[in-house]
C-alpha positions, 0 to 999 in steps of 0.5 A: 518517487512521487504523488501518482495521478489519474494519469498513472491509472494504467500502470498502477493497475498493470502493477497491481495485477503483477503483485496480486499475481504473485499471491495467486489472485486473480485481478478484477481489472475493472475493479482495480482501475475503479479503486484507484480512480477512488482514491486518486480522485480523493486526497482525504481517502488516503494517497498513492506513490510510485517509484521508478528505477532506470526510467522505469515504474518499478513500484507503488505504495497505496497509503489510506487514511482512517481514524483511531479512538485508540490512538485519539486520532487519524491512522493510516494503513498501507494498504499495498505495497509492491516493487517489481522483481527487479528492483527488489533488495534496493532499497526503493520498498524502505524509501517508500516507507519512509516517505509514507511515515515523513507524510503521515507525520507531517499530516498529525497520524497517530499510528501507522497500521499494515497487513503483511502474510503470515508466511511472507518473512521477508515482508515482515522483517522489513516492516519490523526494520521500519519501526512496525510490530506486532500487536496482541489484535487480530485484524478480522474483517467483514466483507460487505462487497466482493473483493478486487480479487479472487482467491 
């Protein structure tokens, strides 16, 4: 596992059109690539790991950062959280996420917040293996520019 760079733009965005593939949404390509510059470029907006498997890029983590009144102070959000078919069931997602709780610790997070489908069961037993819950808020969400995909 470790910190992505600039350098990686091309294989996060070759894995984020995988993963949004799945869900039936089409990648802007140049949408993703722009978001990930972003946020690459700038520590303070959050951070992003790959992990590889057999030599290979088997999977990323997009952590961003925010601040909380609830929680009196910064959270964080993973944003996306993807790990190639392959490597699925081995344990690389979990260490993703351990590795993003390690970090957000270390870095005074106060609550660590993630956005999981409804009928994706294996997704959110996993978070609640972790440590995540639910809780009695909806996440709503007002759109103020296209999104990177296209339902």
């Amino acid at each position: 596992m470790r910190k992505a760079t600039l350098a990686d733009l091309e294989s996060l965005v070759r894995m984020m059109t995988e993963f949004y593939a799945e869900a039936d949404y089409a990648l802007n390509p140049s949408r993703a690539h722009e978001a990930f510059q972003a946020l690459l470029a700038n520590p303070d907006l959050g951070e992003v790991w790959l992990v590889q498997a057999e030599g290979r890029d088997a999977g990323y983590l997009v952590l961003t950062f925010g601040y909380s009144m609830e929680y009196g102070g910064r959270d964080a959000f993973i944003d996306d959280l993807f790990i190639r078919s392959p490597y699925r069931h081995s344990g690389l997602g979990s260490a993703l996420v351990e590795h993003a709780r390690e970090v957000c610790v270390d870095a005074g997070v106060r609550a660590m917040h993630l956005e999981v489908a409804r009928d994706n069961s294996a997704a959110q037993r996993a978070y609640r293996r972790a440590g995540f819950a639910g809780t009695d808020r909806q996440l709503l969400t007002l759109q103020l520019a296209p999104t990177t995909h296209a339902p």
